[in-house]
C-alpha positions as CSV (number, residue, x, y, z in Angstrom):
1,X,12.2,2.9,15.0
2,X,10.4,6.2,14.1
3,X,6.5,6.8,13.0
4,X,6.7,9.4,10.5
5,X,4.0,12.0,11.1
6,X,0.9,13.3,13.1
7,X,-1.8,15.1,12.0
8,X,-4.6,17.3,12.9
9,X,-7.9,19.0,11.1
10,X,-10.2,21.3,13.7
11,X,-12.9,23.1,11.9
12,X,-15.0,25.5,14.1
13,X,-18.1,28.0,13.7
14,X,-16.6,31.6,12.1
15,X,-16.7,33.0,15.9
16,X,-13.9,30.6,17.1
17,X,-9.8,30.5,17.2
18,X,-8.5,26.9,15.6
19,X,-4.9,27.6,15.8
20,X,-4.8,27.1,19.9
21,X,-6.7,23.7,19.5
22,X,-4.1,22.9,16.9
23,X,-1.3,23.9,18.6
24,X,-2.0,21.6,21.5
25,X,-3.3,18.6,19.7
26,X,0.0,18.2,17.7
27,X,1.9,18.4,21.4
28,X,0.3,15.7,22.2
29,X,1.2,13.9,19.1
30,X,5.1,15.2,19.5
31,X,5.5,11.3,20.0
32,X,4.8,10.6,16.5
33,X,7.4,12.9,14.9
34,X,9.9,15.4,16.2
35,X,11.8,17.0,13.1
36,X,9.1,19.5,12.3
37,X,5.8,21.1,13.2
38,X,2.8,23.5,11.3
39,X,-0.3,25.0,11.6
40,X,-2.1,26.3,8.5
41,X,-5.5,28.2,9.5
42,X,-8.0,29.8,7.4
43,X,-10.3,33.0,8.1
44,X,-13.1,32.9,5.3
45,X,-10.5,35.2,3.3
46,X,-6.8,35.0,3.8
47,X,-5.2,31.7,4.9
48,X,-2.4,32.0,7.2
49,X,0.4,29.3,8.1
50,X,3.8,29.0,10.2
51,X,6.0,26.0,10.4
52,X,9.8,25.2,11.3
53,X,12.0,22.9,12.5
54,X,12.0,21.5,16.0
55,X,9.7,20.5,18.6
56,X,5.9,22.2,18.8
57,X,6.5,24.7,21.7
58,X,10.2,25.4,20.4
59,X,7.8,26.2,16.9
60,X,5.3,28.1,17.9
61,X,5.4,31.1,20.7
62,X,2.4,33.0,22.3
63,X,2.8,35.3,19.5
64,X,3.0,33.4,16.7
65,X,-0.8,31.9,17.8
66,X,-2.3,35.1,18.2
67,X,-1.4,35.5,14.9
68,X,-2.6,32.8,13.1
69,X,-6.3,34.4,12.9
70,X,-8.7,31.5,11.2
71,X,-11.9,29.1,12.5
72,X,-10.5,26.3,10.2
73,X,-6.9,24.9,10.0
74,X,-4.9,21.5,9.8
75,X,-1.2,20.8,11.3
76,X,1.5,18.4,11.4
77,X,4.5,16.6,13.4
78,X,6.5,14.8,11.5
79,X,9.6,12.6,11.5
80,X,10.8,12.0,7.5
81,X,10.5,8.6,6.2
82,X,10.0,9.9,2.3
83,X,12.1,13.3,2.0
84,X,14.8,14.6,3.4
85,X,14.7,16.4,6.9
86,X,14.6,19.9,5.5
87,X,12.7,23.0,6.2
88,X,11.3,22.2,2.3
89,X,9.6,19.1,4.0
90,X,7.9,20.8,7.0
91,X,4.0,20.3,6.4
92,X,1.2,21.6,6.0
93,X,2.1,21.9,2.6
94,X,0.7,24.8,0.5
95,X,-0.2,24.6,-3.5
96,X,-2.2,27.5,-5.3
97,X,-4.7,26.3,-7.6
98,X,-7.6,27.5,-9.1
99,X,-9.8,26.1,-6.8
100,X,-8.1,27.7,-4.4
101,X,-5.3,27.5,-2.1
102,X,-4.5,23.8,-1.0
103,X,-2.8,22.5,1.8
104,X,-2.0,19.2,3.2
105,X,-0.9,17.2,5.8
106,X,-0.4,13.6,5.1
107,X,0.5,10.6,7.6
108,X,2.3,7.8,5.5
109,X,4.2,6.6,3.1
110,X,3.0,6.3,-0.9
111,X,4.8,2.7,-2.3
112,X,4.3,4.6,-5.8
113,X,5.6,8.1,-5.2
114,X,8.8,7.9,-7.6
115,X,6.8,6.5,-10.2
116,X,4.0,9.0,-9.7
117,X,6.6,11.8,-9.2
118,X,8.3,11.5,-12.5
119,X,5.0,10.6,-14.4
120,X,3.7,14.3,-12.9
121,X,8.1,16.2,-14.2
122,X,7.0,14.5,-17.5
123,X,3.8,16.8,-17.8
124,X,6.0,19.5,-16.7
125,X,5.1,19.8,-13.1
126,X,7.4,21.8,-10.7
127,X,8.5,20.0,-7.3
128,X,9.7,22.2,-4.9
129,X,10.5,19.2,-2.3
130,X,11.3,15.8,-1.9
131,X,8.6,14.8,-0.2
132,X,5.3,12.3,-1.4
133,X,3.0,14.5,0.0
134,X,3.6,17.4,-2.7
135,X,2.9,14.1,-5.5
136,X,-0.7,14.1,-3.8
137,X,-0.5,17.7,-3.9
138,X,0.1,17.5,-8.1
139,X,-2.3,15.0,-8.2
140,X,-5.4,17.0,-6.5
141,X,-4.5,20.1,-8.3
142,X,-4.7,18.3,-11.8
143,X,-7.9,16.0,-10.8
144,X,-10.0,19.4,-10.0
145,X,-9.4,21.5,-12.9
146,X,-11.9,19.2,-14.2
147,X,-13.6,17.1,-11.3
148,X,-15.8,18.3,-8.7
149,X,-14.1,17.6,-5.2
150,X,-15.3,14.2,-4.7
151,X,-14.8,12.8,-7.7
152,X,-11.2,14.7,-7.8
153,X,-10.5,13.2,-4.4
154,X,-11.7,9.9,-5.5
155,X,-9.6,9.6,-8.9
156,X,-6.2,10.7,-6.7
157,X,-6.8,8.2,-4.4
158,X,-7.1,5.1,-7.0
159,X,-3.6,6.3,-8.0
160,X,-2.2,6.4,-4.7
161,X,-0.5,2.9,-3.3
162,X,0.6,2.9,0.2
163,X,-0.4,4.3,3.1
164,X,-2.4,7.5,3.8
165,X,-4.1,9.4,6.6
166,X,-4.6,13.4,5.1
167,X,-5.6,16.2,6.3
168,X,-6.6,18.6,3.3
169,X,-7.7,22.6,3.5
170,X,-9.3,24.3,0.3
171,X,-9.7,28.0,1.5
172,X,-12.0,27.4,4.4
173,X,-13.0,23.8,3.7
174,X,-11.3,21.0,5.5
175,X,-11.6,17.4,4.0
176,X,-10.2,14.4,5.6
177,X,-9.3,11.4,4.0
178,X,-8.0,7.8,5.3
179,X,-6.5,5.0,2.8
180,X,-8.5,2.1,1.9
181,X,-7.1,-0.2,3.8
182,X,-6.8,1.9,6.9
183,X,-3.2,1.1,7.3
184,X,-2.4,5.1,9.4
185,X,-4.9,5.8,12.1
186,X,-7.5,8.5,11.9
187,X,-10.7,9.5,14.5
188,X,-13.4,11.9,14.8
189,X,-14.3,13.8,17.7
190,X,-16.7,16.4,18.7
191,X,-15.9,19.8,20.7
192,X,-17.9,22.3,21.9
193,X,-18.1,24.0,19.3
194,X,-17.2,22.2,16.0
195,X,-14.9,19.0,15.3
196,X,-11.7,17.5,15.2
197,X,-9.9,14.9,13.4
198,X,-6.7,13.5,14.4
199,X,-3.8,11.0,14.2
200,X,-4.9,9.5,17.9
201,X,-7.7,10.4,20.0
202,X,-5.5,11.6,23.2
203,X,-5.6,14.8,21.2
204,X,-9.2,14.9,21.1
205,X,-8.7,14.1,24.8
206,X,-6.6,17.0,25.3
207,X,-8.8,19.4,23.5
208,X,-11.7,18.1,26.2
209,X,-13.2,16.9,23.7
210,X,-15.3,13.7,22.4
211,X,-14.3,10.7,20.8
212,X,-16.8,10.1,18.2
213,X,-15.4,6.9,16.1
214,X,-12.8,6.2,14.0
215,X,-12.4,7.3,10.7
216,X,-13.6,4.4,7.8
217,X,-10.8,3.2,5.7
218,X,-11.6,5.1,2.2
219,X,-14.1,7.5,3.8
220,X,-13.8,11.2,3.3
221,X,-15.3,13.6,5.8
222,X,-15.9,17.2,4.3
223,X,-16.2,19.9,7.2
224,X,-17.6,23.5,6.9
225,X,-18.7,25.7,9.2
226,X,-18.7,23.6,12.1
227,X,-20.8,20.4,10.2
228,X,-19.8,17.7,8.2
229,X,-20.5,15.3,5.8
230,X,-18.9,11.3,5.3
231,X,-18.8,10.4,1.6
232,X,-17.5,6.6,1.4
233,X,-14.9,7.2,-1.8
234,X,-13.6,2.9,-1.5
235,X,-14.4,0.1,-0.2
236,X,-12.1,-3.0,0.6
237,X,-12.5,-6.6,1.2
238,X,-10.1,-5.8,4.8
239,X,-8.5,-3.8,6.6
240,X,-4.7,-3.6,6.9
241,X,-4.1,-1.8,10.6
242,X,-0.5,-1.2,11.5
243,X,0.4,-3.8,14.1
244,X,2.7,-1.6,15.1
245,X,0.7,1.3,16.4
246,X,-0.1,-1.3,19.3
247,X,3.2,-2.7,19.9
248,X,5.0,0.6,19.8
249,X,4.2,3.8,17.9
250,X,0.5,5.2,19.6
251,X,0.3,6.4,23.2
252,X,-1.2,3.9,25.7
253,X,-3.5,6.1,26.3
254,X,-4.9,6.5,22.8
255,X,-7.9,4.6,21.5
256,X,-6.6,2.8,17.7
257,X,-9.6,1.4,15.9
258,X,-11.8,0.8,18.9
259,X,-8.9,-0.6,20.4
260,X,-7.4,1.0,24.0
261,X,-3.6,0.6,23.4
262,X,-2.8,0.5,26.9
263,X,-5.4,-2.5,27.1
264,X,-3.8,-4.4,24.1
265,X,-0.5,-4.0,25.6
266,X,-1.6,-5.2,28.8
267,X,-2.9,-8.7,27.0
268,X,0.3,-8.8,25.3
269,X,2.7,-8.7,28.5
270,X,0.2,-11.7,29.5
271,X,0.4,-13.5,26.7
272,X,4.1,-13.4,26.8
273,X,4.4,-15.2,30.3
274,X,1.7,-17.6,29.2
275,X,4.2,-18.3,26.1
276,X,7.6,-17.6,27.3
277,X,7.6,-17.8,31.8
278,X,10.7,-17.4,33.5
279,X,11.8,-18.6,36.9
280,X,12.9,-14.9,38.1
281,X,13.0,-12.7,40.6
282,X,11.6,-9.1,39.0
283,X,10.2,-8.4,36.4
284,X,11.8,-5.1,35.0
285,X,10.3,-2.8,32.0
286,X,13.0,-1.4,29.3
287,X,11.4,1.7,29.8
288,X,9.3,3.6,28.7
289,X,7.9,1.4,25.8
290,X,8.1,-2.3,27.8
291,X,6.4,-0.4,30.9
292,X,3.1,-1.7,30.2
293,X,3.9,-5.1,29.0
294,X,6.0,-5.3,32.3
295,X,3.2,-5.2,34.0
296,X,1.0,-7.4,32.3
297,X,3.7,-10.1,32.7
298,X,4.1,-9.9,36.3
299,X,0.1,-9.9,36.8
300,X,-0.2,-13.1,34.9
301,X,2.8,-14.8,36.3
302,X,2.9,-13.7,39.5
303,X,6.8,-12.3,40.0
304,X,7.4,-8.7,41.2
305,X,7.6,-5.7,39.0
306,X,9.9,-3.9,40.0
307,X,12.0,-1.3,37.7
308,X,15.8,-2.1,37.4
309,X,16.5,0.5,35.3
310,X,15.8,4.1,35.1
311,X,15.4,6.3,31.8
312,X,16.7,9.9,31.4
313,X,13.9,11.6,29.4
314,X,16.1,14.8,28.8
315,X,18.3,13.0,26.4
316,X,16.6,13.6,22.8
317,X,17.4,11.2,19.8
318,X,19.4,14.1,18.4
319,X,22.2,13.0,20.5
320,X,25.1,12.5,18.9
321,X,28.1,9.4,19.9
322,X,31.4,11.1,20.3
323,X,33.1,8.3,19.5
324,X,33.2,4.5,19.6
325,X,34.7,4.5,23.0
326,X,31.9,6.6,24.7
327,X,29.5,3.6,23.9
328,X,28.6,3.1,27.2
329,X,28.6,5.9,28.5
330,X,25.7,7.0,26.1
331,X,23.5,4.3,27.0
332,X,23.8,5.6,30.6
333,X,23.6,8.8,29.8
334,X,19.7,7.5,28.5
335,X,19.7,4.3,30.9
336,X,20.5,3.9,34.3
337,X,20.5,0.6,36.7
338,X,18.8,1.0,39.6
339,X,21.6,-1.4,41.5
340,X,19.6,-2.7,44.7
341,X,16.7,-3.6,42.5
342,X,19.0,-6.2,40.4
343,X,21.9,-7.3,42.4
344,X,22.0,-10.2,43.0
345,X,18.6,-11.2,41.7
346,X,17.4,-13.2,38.0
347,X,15.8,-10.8,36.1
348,X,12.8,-10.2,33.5
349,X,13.4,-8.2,31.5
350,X,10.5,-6.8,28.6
351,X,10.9,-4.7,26.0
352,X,8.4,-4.0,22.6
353,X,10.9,-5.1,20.2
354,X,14.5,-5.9,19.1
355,X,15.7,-4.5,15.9
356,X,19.0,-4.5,15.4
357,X,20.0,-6.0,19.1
358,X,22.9,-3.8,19.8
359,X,20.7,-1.6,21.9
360,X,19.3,-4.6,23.5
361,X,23.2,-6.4,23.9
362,X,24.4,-3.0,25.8
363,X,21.3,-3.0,28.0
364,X,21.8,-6.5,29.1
365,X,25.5,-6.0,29.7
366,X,24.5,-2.5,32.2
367,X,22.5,-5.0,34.0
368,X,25.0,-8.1,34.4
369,X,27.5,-5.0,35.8
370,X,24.9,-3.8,38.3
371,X,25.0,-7.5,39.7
372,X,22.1,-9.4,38.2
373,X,22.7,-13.4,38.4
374,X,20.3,-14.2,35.4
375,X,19.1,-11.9,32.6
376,X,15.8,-13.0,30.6
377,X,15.1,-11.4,27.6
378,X,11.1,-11.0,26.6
379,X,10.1,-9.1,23.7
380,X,6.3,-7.9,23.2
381,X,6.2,-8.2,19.4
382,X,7.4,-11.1,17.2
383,X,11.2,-11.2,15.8
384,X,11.1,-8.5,12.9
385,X,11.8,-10.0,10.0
386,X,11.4,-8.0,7.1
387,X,11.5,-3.5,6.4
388,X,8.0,-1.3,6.5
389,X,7.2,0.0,3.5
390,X,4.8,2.3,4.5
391,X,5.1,4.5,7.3
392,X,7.4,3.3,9.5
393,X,11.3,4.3,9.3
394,X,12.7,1.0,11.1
395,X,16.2,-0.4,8.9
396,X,17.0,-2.3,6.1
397,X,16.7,-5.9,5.9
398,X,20.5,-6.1,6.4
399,X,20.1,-4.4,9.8
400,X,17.6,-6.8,11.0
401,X,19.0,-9.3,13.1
402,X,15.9,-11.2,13.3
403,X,16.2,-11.6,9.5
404,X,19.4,-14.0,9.6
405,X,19.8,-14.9,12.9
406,X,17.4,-17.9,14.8
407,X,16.2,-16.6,18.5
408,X,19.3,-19.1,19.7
409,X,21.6,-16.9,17.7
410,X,19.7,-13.3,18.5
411,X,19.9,-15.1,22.2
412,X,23.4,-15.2,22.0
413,X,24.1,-11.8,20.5
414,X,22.2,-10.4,23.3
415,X,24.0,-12.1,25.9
416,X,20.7,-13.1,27.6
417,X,20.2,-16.4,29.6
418,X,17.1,-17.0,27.6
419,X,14.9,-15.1,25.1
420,X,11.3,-15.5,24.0
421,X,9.2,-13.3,21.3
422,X,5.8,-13.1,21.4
423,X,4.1,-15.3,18.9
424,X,2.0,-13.5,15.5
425,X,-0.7,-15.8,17.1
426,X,-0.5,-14.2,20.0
427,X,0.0,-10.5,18.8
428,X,-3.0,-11.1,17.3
429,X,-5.5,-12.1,19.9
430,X,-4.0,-9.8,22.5
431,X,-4.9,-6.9,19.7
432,X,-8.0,-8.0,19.1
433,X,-8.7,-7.6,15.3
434,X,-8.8,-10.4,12.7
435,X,-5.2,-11.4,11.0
436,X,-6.5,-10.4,7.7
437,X,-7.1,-6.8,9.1
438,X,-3.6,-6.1,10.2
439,X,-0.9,-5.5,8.7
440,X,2.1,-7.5,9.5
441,X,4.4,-6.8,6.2
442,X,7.3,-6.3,9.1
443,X,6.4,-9.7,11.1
444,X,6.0,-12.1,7.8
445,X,7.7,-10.4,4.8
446,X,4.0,-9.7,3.5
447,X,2.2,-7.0,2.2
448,X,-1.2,-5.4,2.0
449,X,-0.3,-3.7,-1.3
450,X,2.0,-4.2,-4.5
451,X,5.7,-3.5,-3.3
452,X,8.2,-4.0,-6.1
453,X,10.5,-7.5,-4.8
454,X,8.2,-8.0,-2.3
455,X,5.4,-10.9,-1.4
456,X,2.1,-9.5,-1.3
457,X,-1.1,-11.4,0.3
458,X,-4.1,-12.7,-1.2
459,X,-6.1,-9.7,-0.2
460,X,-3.6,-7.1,-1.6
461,X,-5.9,-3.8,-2.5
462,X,-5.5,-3.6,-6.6
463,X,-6.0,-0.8,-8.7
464,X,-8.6,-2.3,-10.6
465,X,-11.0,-3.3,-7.6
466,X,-11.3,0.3,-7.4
């Protein structure tokens, strides 16, 4: 699974640089997307902007910072979920207008973009990439020749369905906008001297900086000049909030919707020896996502952690399989046992999620090799039943073994000795936040809003509530 994009707004007084703050709040965000990285800064008169292909510091040199001369600027990781990965895609991406020049970084996935897309040709709109973000783009450009910004920002937004954190620069004004049901994360926090809004508050941490709240699902924040002002564009009945930010996608330590991650996670691995305990040995983290669930398990149940196996964190997802018979040897090129940890012993071990189950059947069989006598199977979220929609590039309905197989059958395919999933029930309470404020398309087959084929629940977010 892959989370499709980080992003970051900063706007300072005239005297101070934004591109620095930038350039290390989106490497701490390098978890959310790794195909591409920008920075788009703005001085009062020119607006400057570099982005590539690759990882932040492979991005951006010493050099190219100095350069980007502005007080006010937005950037973006991002890992493509809508669009190809192409340099075409790389955000933030820049539109001239006559209200100035535009640029945008969006986290999310737009339900409606094809629709919206060919709707914008037919008016004889130019696309230059493949990408949803440039609809939004078309969309603000057409809503201000004849709106003021917040009503502008307000029509685009009734015509956007799906999911949407964005961070938008109009010469030397940055606005901020989160969807209406708050399905991407956002937060606002204070520096010394101006603000900064960002995908997850570790890069307000990193920036030494304050976290001041969370964003509002259909608030906009307009910054100038190191002050802002909120403007609440929608209201919804509820929230949606990605389950999967807490099972997987934010860092641990990242605070979601008032929510420590790390602390959510730690409830979970509880919850899932209260629901699923094991006479065992260890208890073993797939690491680096099951680490903290590892632990919570072995507090409440009281077996060992101990870590049987051993990650290599050189090995980027860019590696390529040579062939069918180098299988293995690929998962230990990324996995390794630690051997007098396991032999010999029944072992735990917990992992955030099973997708597809090869990964998980090749993991369990490195184990049984290194000598363990038993191998449990617990999984931190429940079986993944049915593809995201919006935001989250995880596999088709096909792919998902969880969709067609029973746990018995996953159980077997696995080649554990037993296997428990976490329970929605208990997903929940560990997170925290009422059912119907989460969304769990991925968990229950469905939605928060309309998806063509799809179920969608009772509180699903329509165009005319708007």
């Amino acid at each position: 699974m892959h989370e499709e994009c980080g992003v970051v707004g900063v706007s300072f007084k005239e005297e101070t640089s934004a591109a620095l703050s930038i350039y290390y709040a989106l490497y701490s965000l390098q978890h959310r997307g790794q195909e591409s990285a920008g920075i788009t800064v703005h001085d009062g008169d020119q607006v400057r902007t570099l982005k590539g292909m690759g990882l932040v510091p492979d991005v951006f040199k010493k050099e190219d910072i100095q350069k980007l001369k502005g007080h006010v600027g937005i950037g973006h990781v991002r890992y493509s979920t809508t669009g190809s990965s192409r340099i075409e895609n790389c955000q933030p991406l820049l539109v001239n207008s006559k209200s100035g020049t535009i640029a945008i970084a969006h986290n999310g996935n737009l339900v409606n973009s094809k629709d919206l897309r060919s709707e914008l040709e037919k008016e004889g709109r130019i696309f230059l990439s493949d990408s949803d973000t440039e609809v939004i783009a078309h969309l603000l450009v057409k809503e201000l020749m004849h709106s003021e910004l917040k009503e502008a920002l307000k029509d685009v937004m009734k015509r956007l369905v799906g999911s949407y954190s964005l961070a938008i620069m109009i010469d030397k004004k940055l606005i901020v906008i989160r969807d209406p049901l708050g399905i991407k994360p956002l937060c606002l926090g204070l520096l010394d001297n101006g603000y900064v809004v960002a995908s997850e508050s570790v890069a307000i941490d990193i920036l030494n900086g304050q976290l001041i709240r969370d964003v509002v699902p259909g608030e906009m924040l307009v910054f100038n000049n190191g002050t802002y002002e909120s403007h609440q564009l929608i209201k919804s009945k509820n929230n949606a909030h990605c389950v999967f930010e807490y099972i997987y996608f934010a860092r641990p330590d990242s605070v979601i919707d008032g929510k420590l991650v790390y602390a959510v996670r730690m409830r979970i691995g509880e919850m899932l020896s209260q629901e699923h305990p094991a006479n065992a040995d260890i208890i073993s983290p797939v690491p680096d996502s099951g680490i903290t669930y590892a632990i919570g398990y072995s507090k409440r149940s009281g077996i060992d952690y101990m870590e049987g196996l051993m990650k290599n964190r050189y090995i980027g997802r860019t590696f390529i399989m040579p062939g069918q018979e180098m299988r293995e040897t690929a998962i230990r090129l990324k996995l390794n046992t630690i051997k007098p940890n396991v032999d010999g012993k029944s072992v735990v071990l917990v992992d955030d999620s099973i997708v597809r189950g090869t990964t998980s059947r090749r993991i369990i069989e490195l184990v049984r090799k290194s000598g363990a006598r038993e191998v449990h199977m617990r999984v931190a979220s429940p079986p993944i039943i049915s593809p995201c929609y919006l935001g989250i590039d995880m596999a088709t309905r096909e792919e998902l073994v969880a969709a067609y197989k029973a746990v018995k059958g996953v159980e077997a395919l696995i080649n554990a000795d037993s296997l428990g999933y976490l329970s929605k029930e208990g997903l929940v309470k560990a997170i925290g936040i009422p059912m119907e404020d989460l969304c769990m398309g991925c968990l229950n087959g469905i939605y928060p809003v309309e998806v063509p084929g799809e179920s969608c629940s009772k509180r699903q977010l329509k165009l005319t509530e708007f």
